[in-house]
N, C-alpha and C positions, 0 to 999 in steps of 0.2 A: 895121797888118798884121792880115791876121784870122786867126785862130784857131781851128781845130776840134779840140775832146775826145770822143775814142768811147770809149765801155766797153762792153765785151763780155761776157755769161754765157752759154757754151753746156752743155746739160745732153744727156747723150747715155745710154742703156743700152746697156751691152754683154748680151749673152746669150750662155752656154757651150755649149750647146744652142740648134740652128736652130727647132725645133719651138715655142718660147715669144720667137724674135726678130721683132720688127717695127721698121722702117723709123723713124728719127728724124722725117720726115714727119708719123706717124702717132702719135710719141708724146710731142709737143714742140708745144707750140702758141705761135707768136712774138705777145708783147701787141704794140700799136702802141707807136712810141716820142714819146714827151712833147713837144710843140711848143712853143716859151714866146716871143715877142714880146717884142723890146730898142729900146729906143730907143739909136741912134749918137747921139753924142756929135761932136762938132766939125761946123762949117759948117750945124750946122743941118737936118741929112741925116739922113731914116731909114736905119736897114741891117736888113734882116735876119738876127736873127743864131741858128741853128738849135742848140737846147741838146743837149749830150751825153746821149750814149746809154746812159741807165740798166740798171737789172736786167730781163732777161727771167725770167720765171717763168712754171710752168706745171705743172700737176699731175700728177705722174709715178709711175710703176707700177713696182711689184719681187715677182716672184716669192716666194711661201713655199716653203717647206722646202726652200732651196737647198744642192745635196748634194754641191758642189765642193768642192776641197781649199785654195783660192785663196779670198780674200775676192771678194765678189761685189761688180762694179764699179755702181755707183748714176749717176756723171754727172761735170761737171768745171765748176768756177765759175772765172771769167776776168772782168778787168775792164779795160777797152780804155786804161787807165792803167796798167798792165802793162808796161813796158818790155823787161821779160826779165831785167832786171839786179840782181833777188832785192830790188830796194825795196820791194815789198808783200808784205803777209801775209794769207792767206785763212785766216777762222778762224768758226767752227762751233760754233751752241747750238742748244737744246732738246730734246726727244727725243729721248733714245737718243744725244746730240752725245759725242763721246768714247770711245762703250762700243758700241752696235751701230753708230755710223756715225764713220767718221774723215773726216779731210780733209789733204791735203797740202797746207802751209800755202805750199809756193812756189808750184807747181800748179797746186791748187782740184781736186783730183781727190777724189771723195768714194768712197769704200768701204762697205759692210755687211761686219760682222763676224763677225757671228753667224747661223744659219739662223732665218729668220724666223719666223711661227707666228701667221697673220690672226686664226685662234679666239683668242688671247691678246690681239692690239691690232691694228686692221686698218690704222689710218693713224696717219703721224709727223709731228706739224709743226717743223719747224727753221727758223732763222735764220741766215743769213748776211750774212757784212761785209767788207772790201778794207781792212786799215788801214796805212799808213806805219809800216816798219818800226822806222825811226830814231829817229819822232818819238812811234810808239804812236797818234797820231791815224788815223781814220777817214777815208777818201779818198773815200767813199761810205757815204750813211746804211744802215742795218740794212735788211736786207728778210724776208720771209718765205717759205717755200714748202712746199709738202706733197708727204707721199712714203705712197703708199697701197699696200697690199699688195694683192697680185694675187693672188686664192683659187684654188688647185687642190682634187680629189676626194682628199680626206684624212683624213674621218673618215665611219665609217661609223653610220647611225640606231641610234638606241638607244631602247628602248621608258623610257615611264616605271617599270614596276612588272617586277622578273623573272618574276615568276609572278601570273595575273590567276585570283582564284577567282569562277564567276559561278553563277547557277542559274537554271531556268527550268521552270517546269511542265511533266510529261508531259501526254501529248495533246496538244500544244499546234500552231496552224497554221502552216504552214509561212510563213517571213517574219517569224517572231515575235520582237521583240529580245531578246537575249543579253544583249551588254554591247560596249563600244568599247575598244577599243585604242590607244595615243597612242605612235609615235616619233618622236624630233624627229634633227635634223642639226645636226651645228655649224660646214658648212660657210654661204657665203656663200648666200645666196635671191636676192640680185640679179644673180649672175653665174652666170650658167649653169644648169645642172641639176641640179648640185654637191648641193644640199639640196631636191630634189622627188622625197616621199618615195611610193613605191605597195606597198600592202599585198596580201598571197596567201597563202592556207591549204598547207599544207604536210603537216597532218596534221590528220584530222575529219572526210572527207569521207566519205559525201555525207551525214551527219548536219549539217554545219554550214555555213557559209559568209561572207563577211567580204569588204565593200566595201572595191576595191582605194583609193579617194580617200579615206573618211571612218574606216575600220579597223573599222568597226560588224560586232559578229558575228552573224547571224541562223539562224536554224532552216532546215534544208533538207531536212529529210524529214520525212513526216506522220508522225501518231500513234506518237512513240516513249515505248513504253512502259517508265516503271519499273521494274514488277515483273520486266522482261527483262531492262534494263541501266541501271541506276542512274547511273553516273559516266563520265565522255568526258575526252578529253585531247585538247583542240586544240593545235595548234603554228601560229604566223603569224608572217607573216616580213615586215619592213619592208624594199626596198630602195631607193637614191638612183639620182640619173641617170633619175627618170621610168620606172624597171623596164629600164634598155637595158642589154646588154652592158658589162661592164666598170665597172656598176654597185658599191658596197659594200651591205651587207645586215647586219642584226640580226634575230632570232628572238626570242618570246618562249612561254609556255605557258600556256595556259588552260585551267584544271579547273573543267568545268563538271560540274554535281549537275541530276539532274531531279527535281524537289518533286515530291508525291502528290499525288493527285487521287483522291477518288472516284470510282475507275472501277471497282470490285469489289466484287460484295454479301457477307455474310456465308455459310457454307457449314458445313454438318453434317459431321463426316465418316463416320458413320452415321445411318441412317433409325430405328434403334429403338435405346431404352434401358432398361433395367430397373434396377429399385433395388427392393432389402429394405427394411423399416423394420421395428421390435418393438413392437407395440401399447399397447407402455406410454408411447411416444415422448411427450414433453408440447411444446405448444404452442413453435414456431420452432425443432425440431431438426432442423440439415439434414442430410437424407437422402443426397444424390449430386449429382457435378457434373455439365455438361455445358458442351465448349465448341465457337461455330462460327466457323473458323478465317477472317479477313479478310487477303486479300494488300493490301492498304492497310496504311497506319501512321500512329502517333498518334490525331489527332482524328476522322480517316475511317475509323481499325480500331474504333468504339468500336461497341461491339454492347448493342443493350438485348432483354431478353429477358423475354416474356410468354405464358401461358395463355392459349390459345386456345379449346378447345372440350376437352370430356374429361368424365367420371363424375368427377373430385371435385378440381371447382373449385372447391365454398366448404371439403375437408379439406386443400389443398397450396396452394401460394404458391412464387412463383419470382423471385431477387432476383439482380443482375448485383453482381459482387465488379467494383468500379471498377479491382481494379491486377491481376488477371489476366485479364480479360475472358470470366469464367467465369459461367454461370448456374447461382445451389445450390437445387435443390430444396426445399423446407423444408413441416415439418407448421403447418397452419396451426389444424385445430382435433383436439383427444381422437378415436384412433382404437380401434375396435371391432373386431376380428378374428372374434368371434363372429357381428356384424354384416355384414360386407362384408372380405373378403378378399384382393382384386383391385382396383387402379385402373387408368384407361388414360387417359392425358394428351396432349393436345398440345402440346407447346412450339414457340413462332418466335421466333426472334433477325432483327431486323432494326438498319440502320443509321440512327440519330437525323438525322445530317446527310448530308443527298446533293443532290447538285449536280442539278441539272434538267437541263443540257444532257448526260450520259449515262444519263437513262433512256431511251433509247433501245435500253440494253444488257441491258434487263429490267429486275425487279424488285430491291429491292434488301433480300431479307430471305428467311429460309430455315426450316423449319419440320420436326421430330422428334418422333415418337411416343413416349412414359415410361412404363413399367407399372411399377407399384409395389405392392411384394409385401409385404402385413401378414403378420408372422411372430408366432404363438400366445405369451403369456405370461403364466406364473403369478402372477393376478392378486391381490389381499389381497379379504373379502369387501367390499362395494357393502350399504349401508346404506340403506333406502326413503324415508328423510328426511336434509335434512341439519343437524338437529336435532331433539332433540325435546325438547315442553312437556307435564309434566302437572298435576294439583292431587290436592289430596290433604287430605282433614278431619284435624285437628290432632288430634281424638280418637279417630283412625282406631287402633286393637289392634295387637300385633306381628303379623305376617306379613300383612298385609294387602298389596293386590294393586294398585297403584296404575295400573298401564298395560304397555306390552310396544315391545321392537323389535323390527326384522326387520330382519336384512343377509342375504344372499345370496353364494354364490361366481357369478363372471360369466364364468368359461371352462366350455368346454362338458361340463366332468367334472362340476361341480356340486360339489366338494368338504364335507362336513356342517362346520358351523360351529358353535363355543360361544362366551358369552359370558361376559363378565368386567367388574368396577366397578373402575376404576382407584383405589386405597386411597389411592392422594395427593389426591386430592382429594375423599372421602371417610376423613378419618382417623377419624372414631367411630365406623365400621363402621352409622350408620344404618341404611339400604339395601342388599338382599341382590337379586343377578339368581339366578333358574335359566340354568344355562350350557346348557340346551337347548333351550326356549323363548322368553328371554330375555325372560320377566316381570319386571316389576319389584316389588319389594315390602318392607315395613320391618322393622327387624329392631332397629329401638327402637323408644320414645315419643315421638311429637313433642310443641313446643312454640312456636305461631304468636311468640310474643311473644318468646324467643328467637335463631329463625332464621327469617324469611318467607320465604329462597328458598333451596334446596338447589341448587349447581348442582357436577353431576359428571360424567364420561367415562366411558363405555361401552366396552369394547372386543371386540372381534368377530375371532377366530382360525379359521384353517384346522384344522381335527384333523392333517388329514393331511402339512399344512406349518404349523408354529410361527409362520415366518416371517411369515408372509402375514396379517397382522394391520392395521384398521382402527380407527380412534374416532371417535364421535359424541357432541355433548354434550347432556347433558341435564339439563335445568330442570325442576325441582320446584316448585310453588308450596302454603304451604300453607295452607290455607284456613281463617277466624278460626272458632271455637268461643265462647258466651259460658261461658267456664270463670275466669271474673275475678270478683268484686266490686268496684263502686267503692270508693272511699274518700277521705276527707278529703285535700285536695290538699297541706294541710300540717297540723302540731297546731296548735291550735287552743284558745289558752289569755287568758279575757278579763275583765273584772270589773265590776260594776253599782255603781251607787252606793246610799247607804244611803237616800239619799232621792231614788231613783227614782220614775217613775209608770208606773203600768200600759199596755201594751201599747209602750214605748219598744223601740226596738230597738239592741241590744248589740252584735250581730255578725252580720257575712254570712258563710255558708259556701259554699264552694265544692267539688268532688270533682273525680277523675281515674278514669279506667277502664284498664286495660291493652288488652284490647280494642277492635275495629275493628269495630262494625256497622256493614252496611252504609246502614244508616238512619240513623247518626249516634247521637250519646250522646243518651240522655232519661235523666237522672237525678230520683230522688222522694225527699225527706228528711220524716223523721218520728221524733217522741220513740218510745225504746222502751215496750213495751208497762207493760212494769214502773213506770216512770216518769210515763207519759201522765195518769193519774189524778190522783195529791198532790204533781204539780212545779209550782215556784214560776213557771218560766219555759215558754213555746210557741216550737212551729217552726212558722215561716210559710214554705210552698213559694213559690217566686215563679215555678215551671214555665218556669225558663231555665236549669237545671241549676244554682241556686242556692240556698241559702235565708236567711232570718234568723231570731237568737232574738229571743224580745220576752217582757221582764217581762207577770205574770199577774197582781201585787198590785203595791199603794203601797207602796213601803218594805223597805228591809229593814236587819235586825241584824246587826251582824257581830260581835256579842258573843254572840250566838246561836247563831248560822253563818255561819263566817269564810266557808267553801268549797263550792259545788257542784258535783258530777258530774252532767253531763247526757249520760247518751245519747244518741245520736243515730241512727240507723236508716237508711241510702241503698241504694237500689234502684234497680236499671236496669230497662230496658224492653223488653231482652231476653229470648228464648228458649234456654234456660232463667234463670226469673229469679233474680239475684245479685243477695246483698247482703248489708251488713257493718254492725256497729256501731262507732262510733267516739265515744270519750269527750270535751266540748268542757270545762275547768274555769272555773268561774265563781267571781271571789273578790268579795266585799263588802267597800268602801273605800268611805273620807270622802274627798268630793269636796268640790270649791267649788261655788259657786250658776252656774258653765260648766259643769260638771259635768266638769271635768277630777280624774281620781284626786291623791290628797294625800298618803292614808296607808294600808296595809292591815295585818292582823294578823300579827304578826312570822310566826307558824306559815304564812302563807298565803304571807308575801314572800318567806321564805328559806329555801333547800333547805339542809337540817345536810350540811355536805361531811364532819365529823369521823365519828370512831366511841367510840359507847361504853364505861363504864367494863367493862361486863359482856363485851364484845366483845373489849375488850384484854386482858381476864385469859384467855378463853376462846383468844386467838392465844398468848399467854405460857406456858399449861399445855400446850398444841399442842408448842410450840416444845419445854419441858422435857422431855417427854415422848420427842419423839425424840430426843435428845441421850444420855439415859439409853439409849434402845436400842440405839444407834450403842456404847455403849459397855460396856453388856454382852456385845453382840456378840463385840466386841473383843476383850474377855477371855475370854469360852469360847473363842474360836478357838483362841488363845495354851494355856489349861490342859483341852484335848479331850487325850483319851487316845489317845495314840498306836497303833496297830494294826498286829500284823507285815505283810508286805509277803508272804509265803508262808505258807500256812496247810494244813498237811496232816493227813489223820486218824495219823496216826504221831506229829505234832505234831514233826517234826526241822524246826527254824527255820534251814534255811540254805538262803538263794536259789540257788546255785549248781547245783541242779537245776531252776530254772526257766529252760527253754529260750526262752520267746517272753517274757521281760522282759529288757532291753535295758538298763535301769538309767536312774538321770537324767542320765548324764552325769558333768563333773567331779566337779562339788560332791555325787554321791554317796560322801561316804566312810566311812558309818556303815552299810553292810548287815554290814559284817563286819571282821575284822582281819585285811587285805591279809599286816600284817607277818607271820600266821604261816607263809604259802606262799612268804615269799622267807627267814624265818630263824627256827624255834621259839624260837630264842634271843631274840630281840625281843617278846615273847610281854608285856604288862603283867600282874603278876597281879591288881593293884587295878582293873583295867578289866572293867567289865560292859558286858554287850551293853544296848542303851538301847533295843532295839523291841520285847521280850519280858522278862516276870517268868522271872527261872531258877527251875526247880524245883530245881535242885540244884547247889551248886558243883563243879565240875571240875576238876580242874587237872590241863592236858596235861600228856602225858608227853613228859617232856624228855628230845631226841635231843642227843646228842654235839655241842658246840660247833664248830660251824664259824667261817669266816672271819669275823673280825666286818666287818659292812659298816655301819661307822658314818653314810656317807655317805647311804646309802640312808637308815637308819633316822629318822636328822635329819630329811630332807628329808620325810618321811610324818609323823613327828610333827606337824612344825612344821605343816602342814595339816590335820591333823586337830585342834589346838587354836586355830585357825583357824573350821573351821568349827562348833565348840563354842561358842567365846565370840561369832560373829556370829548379832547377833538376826534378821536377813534372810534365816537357813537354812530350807528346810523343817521343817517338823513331823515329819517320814518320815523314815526312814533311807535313803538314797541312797550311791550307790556312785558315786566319784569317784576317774577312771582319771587316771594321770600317763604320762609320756612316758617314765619312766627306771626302769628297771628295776635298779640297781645290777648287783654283778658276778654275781650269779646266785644259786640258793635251794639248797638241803640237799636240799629235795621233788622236785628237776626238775621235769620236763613231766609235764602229764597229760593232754593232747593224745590222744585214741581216733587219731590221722592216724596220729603216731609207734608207737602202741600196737602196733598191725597190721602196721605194716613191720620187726617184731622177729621172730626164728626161735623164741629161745627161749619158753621159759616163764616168767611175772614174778609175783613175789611180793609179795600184796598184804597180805599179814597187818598190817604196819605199818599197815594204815588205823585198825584197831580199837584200836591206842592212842592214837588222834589224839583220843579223848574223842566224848562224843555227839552233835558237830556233822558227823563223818565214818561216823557208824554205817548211814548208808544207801549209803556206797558202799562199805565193807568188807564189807557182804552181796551188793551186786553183784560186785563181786569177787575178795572172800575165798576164797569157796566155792571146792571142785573144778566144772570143767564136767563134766557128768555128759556130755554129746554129744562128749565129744575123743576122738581117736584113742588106744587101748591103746598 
């Protein structure tokens, strides 16, 4: 019996919408089905025997963003062993198997779940299988098939950058690139129009423009200028669908900057300038600015600035201040107001870098006339040298006239000028100027060999301005005099032997001069005159400013003559000629047969450092002598006779009418006795006055006892035998005041102040028994006034 198995998979789309349905036809493609060649079995017999009808497959399409309320039907798997009696089970892997796509396992009817979305995953591969329900075995092997999403217009271009910054030169020709633009789509590029994107300016026209294929943005007007309008906002718009209707679209914005260009020369903004300057201005004082304004910026605003042509291009100089683009005028050399008043300059500012391709728009630099006004000022005087040198003979007299300056005032008043030697640097007052002539001249003696250069300041004043004062210095040279004698350059102390020979030579001398001829030293040596005749020794010149002695006999005694003085006589060769004598000593010693000394006479070898027995008595009687006078002194001082301190022809010994003696102070307490003016009763009678002999003893009369003020009295004693028993008191009687008065005196005041301020009449009769130290003011005021009112 033969047997035929078919299995069946038919896969269908449904669509909810007519607008995306197409015909199973059109979206199901049937493979061929499997031939396979049997060999029959019995008799020997082929049979053909035609294999069952496997899986059809075929790659199938599903709408994205499906917006039904229903799951979206995908297809229906069937397998021609299907009986209908629920023995098989269609069941469903890979992609999305379970979650975006189901299957109804009796069925085969496959579902989407979910709205799809191609830009997330464009195609699904899944698997399907037929397996026996009962048994879990597969009735057919696994197969595979693809479910591809079908792209609709669902996303619209989106630029890479939101906002594009570009720049491009002004002036620039038109067509000139910009910059480029990029949106992209994320719909599908192989289906449709979906993701073919065309670009179009939107905003920027007709300054800009922007290829719809490539987004390139180019120049579309000539020469736009900077200085007009710096900055542009383009707007461009990507849309899909090839730019057609019904298209989606994205925008984006480009700020675009036009860079500078040298297209603008430097400019003045006036033709003339003036500037002041004061003629004292010194070398690089800038005078005034000038700037010429460039509509460019940065490296094409930079202006350099230079003299052109003018009256006083080598007095000014004109330098560009790099950070404000300013030209400063500046003095370049000492100006002269006296001289030239007036300048007239030309300044140009031109541009360092400039483009060749717009000099066609002129030159590119600009040019300002500068007058510059020297203003008068009161100058110090202007000296005819700026130093000066003179000379001067060393044995030049005082006031001698050595040479002279001259300064001058240099504004046009001429103001008279004095001069003056600045004493700091002359502090020994040498050199004396006349402040009117301004000779100079000495006002010592000089001395070459002292000082050879005087160098001092001169100064040079306005009379009529203080201020306005100058200095010059001036050099002194003074010029050598021979006012010197040579002389032996050291002593010169030597000794012969006893058994010398005749003409041996002893010693070489040598001199020194203080002076500087200008011919150089010639010194001459010769025995003095004195000498020259009966000396034992000669001087041999050797006319190199040296000379030696040389023995005159054979031999000599030093028992004889231990020691010789030899004069010696040096002369120079100078005008006027000097010269000195200088003592060489020559001692006689035993020598050896070298003739090296051995021994000489103790007188000759050794100078006595001690002194004398006559010498020490004569410092000893010295010494005693003042000792004794130191101390006679002493004691006269100590027993001199004391002498009053007031001496009057009336001979009344009481200081208290001497008004312009002030006393010594404390420790005078011996002019008088204080105690008798604070208490008669205190009165010693054994106490004598110790600065005068009495001619006669007195004894006050005693007034009525008052209060006893023992306190008082104590206290004055005790100081007054004080200053009795101190050997360190004066010799004089002094009067020494204390601070306490106890509690008052019997006499009161005697005060002339209080005297005067009384109405009455006061009764001075009491003076006159006060005894004879009150006798000259109980005649002052004893008496009647004979001038008082009846």
């Amino acid at each position: 019996m033969r047997t035929y198995r078919y299995f069946l998979l038919l896969f269908w789309v449904g669509q909810p919408y007519s607008t995306f349905s197409t015909s199973l036809s059109q979206r199901t493609s049937v493979f061929p089905a499997k031939k396979r060649a049997s060999e029959l079995s019995g008799n020997s017999k082929n049979e053909l025997n035609r294999s069952k009808r496997s899986w059809m497959w075929n790659q199938f399409f599903l709408l994205e963003e499906y917006t039904g309320s229903d799951y979206q039907y995908v297809g229906k798997l069937h397998s021609d062993q299907d009986r209908g009696d629920g023995s098989l089970k269609y069941i469903l892997s890979g992609d999305g198997a379970g979650d975006l796509f189901i299957i109804n396992e009796n069925t085969g009817d496959i579902q989407a779940t979910k709205r799809l979305d191609r830009e997330e995953k464009p195609v699904y591969i899944l698997r399907a299988q037929a397996i026996n329900r009962r048994t879990g075995k597969p009735v057919e092997p696994e197969s595979e098939f693809i479910i591809k999403i079908h792209d609709i217009n669902d996303n619209e271009p989106i630029f890479t950058k939101e906002v594009y910054t570009a720049t491009v030169p002004e002036m620039s020709d038109v067509g000139t690139f910009v910059v480029q633009v990029t949106a992209t789509d994320a719909d599908d590029p192989t289906y449709g129009n979906s993701a073919k994107v065309v670009y179009s300016i939107l905003q920027g026209q007709p300054y800009f423009s922007v290829e719809s294929e490539t987004g390139i943005i180019k120049t579309a007007l000539l020469n736009m200028d900077r200085e007009n309008r710096e900055r542009y906002q383009v707007v461009i718009q990507a849309k899909d669908m090839g730019g057609q209707m019904g298209g989606l679209s994205g925008t984006t914005t480009v700020n675009i900057t036009l860079t500078d260009v040298n297209d603008n020369p430097p400019r003045f903004p006036q033709s003339t300038y003036q500037f002041n300057t004061p003629e004292s201005s010194p070398p690089g004082t800038p005078i005034g600015r000038m700037k010429a304004s460039d509509a460019d910026v940065g490296e094409n605003a930079a202006v350099a600035y230079s003299l052109t042509e003018g009256e006083g291009l080598d007095m000014f100089d004109v330098i560009t201040d790099q950070e404000t683009q300013e030209g400063i005028i500046t003095v370049k050399k000492l100006l002269d107001f006296e001289k030239k008043k007036v300048y007239t300059l030309k300044v140009e500012a031109s541009n360092p870098h400039v483009e060749p391709r717009f000099l066609y728009l002129g030159p590119f630099k600009d040019s300002a006339t500068v007058r510059i006004m020297v203003e008068d000022v009161d100058e110090p005087p202007v000296f005819s040298k700026l130093a000066y040198i003179l000379q001067i003979r060393e044995d030049a007299q005082i006031n001698t006239t050595i040479g002279s300056v001259t300064a001058q005032d240099p504004d046009a008043a001429r103001n008279p000028v004095k001069y003056s030697v600045d004493r700091h640097t002359d502090m020994d007052r040498i050199f004396n100027i006349d402040s009117g002539n301004g000779s100079i001249f000495t006002s010592k003696l000089l001395d070459r060999e002292t000082l050879l250069w005087h160098n001092i300041t001169v100064i040079a004043t306005e009379i009529n301005n203080p201020k306005q004062s100058s200095r010059v210095p001036l050099y002194i040279k003074v010029l050598d005099v021979n006012d010197n004698a040579p002389e032996f350059a050291e002593f010169y102390e030597t000794f012969v032997c006893e058994k010398a020979k005749a003409d041996q030579l002893i010693q070489t001398l040598r001199a020194v001069d203080k002076d500087d001829p200008y011919s150089g030293h010639q010194f001459s040596f010769s025995l003095a005159p004195e000498a020259a005749s009966g000396s034992n020794f000669t001087i041999q010149d050797n006319k190199d400013n040296t000379a030696g002695i040389l023995t005159r006999k054979n031999g000599y005694n030093r028992h004889e003559m231990s020691t010789y003085l030899l004069p010696v006589v040096i002369s120079d060769n100078d005008y006027p000629v000097q010269s000195s004598t200088g003592t060489v000593t020559v001692r006689v010693c035993a020598c050896d047969h070298h003739g090296n000394m051995q021994s000489c006479h103790a007188e000759a070898l050794v100078h006595p450092t001690g002194l004398s027995t006559g010498a020490l008595i004569a410092i000893l009687l010295c010494i005693v002598t003042l000792l004794v006078t130191v101390v006679l002194f002493a004691a006269l001082r100590r027993q001199r006779k004391k002498e009053p301190l007031i001496i009057s022809k009336e001979d009344i010994r009481d200081n208290i009418v001497s008004y312009n003696d002030e006393g010594g102070g404390e420790e005078d307490t011996q002019a008088f006795d204080i105690g008798t003016l604070r208490n008669p009763e205190a009165i010693e009678d054994s106490k004598l006055r110790r600065d005068i002999v009495p001619e006669a003893l007195f004894l006050p009369r005693r007034t009525p006892a008052a209060r006893d003020n023992t306190d008082v009295r104590d206290f004055i004693n005790q100081r007054l035998k004080e200053n009795d028993t101190d050997p360190t008191a004066p010799p004089y009687d002094s009067l020494a005041t204390y601070a306490y008065e106890g509690t008052g005196s019997v006499a009161n005041s005697l005060s002339s102040l209080e005297s005067v301020t009384t109405d009455g009449d006061q009764d001075y009769d009491y003076l006159s028994d006060w005894g004879p130290r009150f006798k000259k003011l109980a005649d002052m005021y004893g008496g009647v006034d004979s001038d008082r009112d009846p």
